[in-house]
N, C-alpha and C positions, 0 to 999 in steps of 0.2 A: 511558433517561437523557435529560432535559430539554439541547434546542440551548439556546446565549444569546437571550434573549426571549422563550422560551416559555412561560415560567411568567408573565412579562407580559402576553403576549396573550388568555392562558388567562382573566388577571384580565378583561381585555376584555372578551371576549366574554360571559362571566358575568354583569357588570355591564349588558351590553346587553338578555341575555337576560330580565334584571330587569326591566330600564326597560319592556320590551314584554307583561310580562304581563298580563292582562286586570285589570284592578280589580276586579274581582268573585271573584277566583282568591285563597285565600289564601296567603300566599309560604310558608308551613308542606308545602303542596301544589306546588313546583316538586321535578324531581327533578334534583338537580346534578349526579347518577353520570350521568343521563344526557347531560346538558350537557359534563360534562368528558371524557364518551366521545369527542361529535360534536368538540370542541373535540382532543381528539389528535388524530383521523384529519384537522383542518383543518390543524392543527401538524407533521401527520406523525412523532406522539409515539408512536399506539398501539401495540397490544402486533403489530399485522398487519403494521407496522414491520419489513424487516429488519435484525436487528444486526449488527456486527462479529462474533460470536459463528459465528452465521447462514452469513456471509460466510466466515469463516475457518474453519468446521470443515468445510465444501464443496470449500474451497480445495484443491488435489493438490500432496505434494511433488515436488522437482524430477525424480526416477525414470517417477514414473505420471505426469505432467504430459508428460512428454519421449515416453512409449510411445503417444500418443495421433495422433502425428505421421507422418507419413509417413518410408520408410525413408530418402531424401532429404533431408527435414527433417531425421529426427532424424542425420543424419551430419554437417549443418552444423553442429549444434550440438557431437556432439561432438570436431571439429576445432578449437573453439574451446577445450572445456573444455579437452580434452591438453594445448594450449599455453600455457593459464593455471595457473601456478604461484606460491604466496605464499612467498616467503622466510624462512629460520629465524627472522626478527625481523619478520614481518608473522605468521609461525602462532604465536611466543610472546604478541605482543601480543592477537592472537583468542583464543588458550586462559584468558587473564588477564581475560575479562570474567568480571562477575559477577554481572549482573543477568541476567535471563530478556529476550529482547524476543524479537517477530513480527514477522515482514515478509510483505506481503501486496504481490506482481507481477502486475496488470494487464497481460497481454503479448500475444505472437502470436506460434504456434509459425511463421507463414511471414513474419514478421517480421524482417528483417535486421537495423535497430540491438538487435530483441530475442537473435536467433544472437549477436552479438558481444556484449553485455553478459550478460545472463543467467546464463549459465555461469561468471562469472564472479564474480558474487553468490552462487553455488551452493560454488563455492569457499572463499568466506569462510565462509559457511554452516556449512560439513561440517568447518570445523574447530575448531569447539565448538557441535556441535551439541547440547550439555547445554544451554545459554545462547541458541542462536539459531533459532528455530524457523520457518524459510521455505517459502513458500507459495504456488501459481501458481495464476492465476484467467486464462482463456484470454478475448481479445475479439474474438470473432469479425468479421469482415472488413467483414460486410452493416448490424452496427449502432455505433454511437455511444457511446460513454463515457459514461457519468451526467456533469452539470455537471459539479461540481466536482472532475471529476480529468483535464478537457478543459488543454489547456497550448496556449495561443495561439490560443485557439477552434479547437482542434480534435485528437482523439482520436488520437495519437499516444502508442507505447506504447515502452518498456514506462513505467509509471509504477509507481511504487516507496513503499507506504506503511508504518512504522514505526509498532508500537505498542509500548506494556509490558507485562507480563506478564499484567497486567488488564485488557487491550484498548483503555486508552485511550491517543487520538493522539498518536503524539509528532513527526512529519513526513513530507511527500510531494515527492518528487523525479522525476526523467524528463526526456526522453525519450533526454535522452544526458547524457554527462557533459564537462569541458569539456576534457577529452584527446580526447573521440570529439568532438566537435566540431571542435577542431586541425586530426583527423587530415583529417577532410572536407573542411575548408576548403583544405590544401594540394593534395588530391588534385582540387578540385575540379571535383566532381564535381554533376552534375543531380539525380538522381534522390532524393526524399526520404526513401523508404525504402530501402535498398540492400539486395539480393540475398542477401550472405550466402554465396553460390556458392565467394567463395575465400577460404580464413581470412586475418585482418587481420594483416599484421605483426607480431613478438611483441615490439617496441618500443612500440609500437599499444597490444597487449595489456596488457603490463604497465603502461604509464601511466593504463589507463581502469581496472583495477583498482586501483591506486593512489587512486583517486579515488574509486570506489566502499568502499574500506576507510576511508577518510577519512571518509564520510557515516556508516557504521555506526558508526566508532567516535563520532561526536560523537554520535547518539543513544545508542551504550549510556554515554557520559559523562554525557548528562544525566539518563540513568535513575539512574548511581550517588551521584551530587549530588543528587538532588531530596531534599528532607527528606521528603515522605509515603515515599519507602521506605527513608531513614537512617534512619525512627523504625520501620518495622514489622522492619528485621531488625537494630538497631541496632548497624549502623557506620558 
């Protein structure tokens, strides 16, 4: 799928390619397939390109994502999950989506704001999981986030991207949410990733879940408002 400008640049360069060919070359004799090849791989269009597809079917759910950790790690995490519970009108409202979305977690299993939020997007997750299909993509420690999913110049995770059911974006969030933020600032505390060592308050808890159900729900809202899919399943 062509970014915005590429199919402009593509015109570019074509036209360039023109302008440079020898006079004596007739233009019946240029080959465009090969031009609009070079012209992906300069766009970052080609097919060598990885996609969301790519991305997301490598992706591990929150089970096999979690097994990959240390027995340590994974105990952090699940003293957060136990503590995280949606209430009968936070799971009617998740079972009552109706669109399909994905969500693709950029995270770190020795990740402390990722122990504390994570598990708790795993929650919302599992409970229509017909509708929500979640997915963890591990970053390790030694390298960098691609650009565009850096948040204040720099790779702080977990980052949290939303698509629909046909991969395309519908929003990126991270690093915390503004209850886990709150909680830091009163505890104030140094360290920019925290430890994770001892589960968070379940006042803690349930307000950054609260906040995290709030993001999901506004993307699976604008999944069920957009007219391209009121028209494909027409309601």
């Amino acid at each position: 799928m062509l970014r915005g400008g590429d199919h402009a640049g593509r015109t570019i360069l074509l036209g360039v390619a023109k302008k440079i060919q020898p006079r004596h070359m007739p233009t019946r004799l240029i080959d465009t397939r090969l031009i609009s090849t070079s012209c992906d791989l300069m766009l970052g269009t080609g097919s060598t390109m990885p996609t969301f597809s790519d991305h997301f079917s490598t992706a591990l759910p929150y089970d096999r994502y979690l097994a990959n950790g240390t027995e340590e790690q994974q105990r952090r995490w699940m003293q957060v999950y136990d503590i995280a519970q949606l209430d009968a009108t936070q799971q009617q409202l998740v079972a009552g989506f109706q669109r399909e979305m994905k969500i693709l977690i950029h995270s770190g299993i020795w990740c402390g704001d990722c122990v504390e939020q994570c598990p708790l997007i795993q929650r919302i997750a599992e409970a229509n999981s017909a509708k929500i299909d979640l997915r963890f993509v591990e970053r390790q420690m030694s390298r960098e986030l691609a650009e565009e999913l850096r948040i204040n110049g720099g790779s702080r995770v977990p980052v949290v991207q939303f698509f629909s059911e046909d991969g395309l974006w519908c929003a990126t969030t991270g690093d915390r949410t503004l209850n886990r933020y709150r909680a830091l600032a009163l505890k104030r505390l140094g360290p920019s990733c925290p430890t994770g060592i001892l589960p968070p308050e379940k006042s803690e808890v349930e307000a950054t879940l609260a906040d995290w159900l709030n993001e999901v729900e506004r993307v699976q809202l604008m999944l069920r408002l957009t007219p391209r899919l009121r028209e494909k399943y027409q309601d």
